[in-house]
N, C-alpha and C positions, 0 to 999 in steps of 0.2 A: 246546760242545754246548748248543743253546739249552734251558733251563728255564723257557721263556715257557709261563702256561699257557693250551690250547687247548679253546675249547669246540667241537664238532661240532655244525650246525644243520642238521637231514635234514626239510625237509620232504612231508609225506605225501597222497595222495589216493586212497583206493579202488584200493590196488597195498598190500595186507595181505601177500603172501607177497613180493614180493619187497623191502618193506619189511623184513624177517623177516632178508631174505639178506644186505641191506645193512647191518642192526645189528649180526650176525652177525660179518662184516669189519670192523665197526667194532670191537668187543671181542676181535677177532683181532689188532689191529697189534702189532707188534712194541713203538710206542709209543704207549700207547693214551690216544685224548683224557682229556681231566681230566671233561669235563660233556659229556654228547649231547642235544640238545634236541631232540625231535622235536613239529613242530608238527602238527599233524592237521585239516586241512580241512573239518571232520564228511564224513567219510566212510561211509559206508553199509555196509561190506564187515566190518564188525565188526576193522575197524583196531586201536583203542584198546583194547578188550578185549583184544587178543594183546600188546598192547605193555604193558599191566599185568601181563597174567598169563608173559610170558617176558622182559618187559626189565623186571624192577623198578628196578632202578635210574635207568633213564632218567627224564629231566625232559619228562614229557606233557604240551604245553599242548595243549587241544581247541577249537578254532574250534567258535562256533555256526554260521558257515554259511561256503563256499567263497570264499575272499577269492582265489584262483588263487595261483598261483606266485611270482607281485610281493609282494602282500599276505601271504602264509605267510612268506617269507625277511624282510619287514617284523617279522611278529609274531616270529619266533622268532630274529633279531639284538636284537630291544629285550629280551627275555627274556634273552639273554647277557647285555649288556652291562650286566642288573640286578646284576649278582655279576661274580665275579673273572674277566675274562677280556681277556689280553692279542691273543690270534689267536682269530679265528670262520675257522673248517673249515667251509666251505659245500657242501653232496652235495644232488643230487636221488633219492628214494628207489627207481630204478631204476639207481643208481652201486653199484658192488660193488668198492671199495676193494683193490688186491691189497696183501698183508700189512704189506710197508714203506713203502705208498702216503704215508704223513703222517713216515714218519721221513724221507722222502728229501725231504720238500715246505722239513721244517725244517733240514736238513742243507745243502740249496742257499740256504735263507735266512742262514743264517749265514755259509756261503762269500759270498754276494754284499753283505752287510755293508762299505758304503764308507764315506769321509770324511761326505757327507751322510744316513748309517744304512743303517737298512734297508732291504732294496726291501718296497713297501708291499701286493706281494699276490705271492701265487706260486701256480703252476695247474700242477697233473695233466696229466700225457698222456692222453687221452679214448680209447679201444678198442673197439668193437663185439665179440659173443660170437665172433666170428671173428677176432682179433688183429687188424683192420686198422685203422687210425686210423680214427675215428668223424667225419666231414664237418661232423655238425652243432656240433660241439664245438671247431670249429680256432679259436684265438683269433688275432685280427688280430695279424700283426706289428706292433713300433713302426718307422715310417719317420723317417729319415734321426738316426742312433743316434748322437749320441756317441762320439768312439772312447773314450773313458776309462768311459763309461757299457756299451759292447760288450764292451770289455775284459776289467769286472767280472761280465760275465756269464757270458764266455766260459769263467774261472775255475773259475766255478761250475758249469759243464756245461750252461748253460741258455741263453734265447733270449729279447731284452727283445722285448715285446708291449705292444698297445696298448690291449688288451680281453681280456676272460674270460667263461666261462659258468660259470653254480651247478654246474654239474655236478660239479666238485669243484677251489676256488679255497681257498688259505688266504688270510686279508686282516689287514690289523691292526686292533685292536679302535678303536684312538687314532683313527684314522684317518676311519673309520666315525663314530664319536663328533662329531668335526668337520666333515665332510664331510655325515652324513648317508643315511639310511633307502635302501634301493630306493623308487621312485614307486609305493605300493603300488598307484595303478590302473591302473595297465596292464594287470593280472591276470596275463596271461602274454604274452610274445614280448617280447623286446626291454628288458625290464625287466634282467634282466644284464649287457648291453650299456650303456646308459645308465649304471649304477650302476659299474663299472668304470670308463667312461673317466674318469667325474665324478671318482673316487678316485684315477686313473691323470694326470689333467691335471695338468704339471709334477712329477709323480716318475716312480719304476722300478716295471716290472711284469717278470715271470717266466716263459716257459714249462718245467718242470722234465721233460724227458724220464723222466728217472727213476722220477717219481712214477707211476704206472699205475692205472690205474681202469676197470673194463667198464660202459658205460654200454648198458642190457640195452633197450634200443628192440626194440618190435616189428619193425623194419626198416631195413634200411639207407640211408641217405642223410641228405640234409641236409634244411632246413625249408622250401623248397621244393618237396619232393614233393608234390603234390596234397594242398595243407590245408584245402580244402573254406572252409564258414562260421568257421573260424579265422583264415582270411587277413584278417578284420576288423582282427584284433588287431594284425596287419603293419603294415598301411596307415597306421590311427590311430597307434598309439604311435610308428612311424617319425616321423609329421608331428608329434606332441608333440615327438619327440625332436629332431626338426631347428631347432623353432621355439621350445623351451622350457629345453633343456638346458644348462648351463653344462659340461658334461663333454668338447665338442666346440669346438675352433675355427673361424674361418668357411672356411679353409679344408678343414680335416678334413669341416666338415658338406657343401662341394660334394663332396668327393672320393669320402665315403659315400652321398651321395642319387646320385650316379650308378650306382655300383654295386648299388645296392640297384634303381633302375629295373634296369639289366641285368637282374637276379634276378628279377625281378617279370616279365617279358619272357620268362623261362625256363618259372616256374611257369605261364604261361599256356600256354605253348606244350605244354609237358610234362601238362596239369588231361584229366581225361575228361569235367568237365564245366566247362566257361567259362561257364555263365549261374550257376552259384552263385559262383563266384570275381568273376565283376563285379559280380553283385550285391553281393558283400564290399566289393570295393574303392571301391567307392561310396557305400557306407556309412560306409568309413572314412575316407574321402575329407571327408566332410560332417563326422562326430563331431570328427574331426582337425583341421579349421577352426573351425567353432563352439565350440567346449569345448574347457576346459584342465584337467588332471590335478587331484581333488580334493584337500586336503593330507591327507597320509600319515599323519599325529599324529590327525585327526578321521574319516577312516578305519577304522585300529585301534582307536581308541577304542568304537567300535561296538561293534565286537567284544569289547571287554574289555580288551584291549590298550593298558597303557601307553608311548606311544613316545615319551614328553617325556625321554629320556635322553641325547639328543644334539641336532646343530643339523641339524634335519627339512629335509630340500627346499624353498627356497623358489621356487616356481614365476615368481616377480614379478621375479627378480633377473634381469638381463642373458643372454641369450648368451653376446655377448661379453664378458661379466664373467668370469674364471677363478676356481673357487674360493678359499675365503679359504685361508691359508696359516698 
């Protein structure tokens, strides 16, 4: 039975009740994190005042201003990893944890426990309020698996993958540390994605059926449903991703910029309005060639946020460089 301790990192925006619901589940597991960090975006909704006055125990950090999704799971992994924490339990604060969500995350971790350790992230089953698997949340399988790598999975009741979303991923603290931050500018889209493979390149990744979690989306589908002036963030952080990423091999990046056109090809087709969405992808089109990701460490920093605790993104390093090992 693993005794690793786990810190929970829920970051937050302007979603004060279902914030509420997600902490809620968090101090409901069966085994309940050691630390919950929730970062707080300065939100407007009087967020942080409900999380002082009914989560005191919780570790508040308060953003002066919205660093998005990338930047919040930035600030509030360098705040773990300031203290004891061997796993960061990563949730978006619209994830509602079902009760042995994190005992089943660490129970499959320990079964899949091989000659070369542990597997270095393991992920939730992702659900919409209607039981069905949630679209936006399937993490990519890993292709062409080891059978001794399958094996161990199989074991374990799980399925090796080749990516994850925050939405509810346990990761190992070490790992992170070496490896290094989410791209905090991304702000959001794609910044999970990125951050996963980069940690996922040359080891084992998890998906743990067992583990379950309600990811409470206004609506069902995936991230291409008509995302309006967000599809910026598509476009751009794709093209970071493809041209800046060590997380991807050169072939993994043709195999996903295809698919990703596919998708792109969809939300067009599926948008009610295409002159905002071009306009996006034009935009991101341009930011995504001209400009590269600023570093993550002077980022945070900004903010208040110290992230010199591990080795930060370095944007200059290869592609085709794999991370260091």
């Amino acid at each position: 039975m693993s005794v690793a301790a786990v810190t929970a990192v829920v970051v937050t925006f302007n979603r004060r009740d279902l914030l509420a619901e997600s902490l809620t589940a968090l101090l409901a597991q069966t085994r309940v994190p050691d630390r919950i960090v929730v970062v707080d975006n300065a939100s407007s909704d009087g967020t942080a005042a409900m999380v002082r006055d009914r989560f005191p125990d919780v570790d508040l950090l308060e953003l002066p201003r919205n660093v998005g999704g990338a930047g919040g799971f930035g600030a509030g992994m360098a705040r773990a990893l300031d203290g004891r924490a061997d796993l960061l339990w990563l949730l978006d604060d619209d994830t509602v944890p079902e009760p042995g969500a994190l005992r089943a995350l660490l129970d499959a971790r320990d079964r899949a426990t091989a000659d070369d350790g542990a597997p270095t992230l393991v992920a939730s089953r992702v659900v919409w309020t209607d039981g069905r698997d949630h679209p936006m949340n399937t993490p990519r399988a890993k292709p062409r698996v080891p059978a001794a790598e399958r094996q161990v999975a199989q074991a374990a009741g799980c399925v090796p993958i080749r990516s994850a979303s925050f939405v509810s991923v346990l990761v190992d603290a070490a790992v992170v540390r070496e490896r290094g931050l989410p791209v905090a500018d991304y702000f959001l889209w794609n910044d999970d994605f990125e951050f996963t493979t980069r940690l996922l390149r040359g080891r084992r990744g998890l998906l743990c059926p067992d583990s379950v979690v309600v990811h409470k989306t206004r609506a069902f589908g995936g991230t291409e449903t008509d995302p309006g002036d967000r599809f910026f963030y598509e476009v751009r952080n794709k093209i970071w991703l493809f041209t800046g990423s060590p997380g991807l091999s050169l072939p993994e990046r043709v195999l996903y910029a295809g698919s990703t056109l596919r998708r792109w090809s969809r939300t067009f087709a599926a948008s009610s309005d295409r002159t905002v969405l071009r306009r996006a992808l034009l935009r991101g089109i341009r930011d995504g060639v001209l400009s590269r990701p600023r570093p993550t460490a002077a980022l945070l920093r900004d903010v208040g946020v110290n992230a010199e605790v591990n080795v930060v993104n370095d944007a200059s390093r290869s592609v085709d460089e794999p991370p260091r090992s």
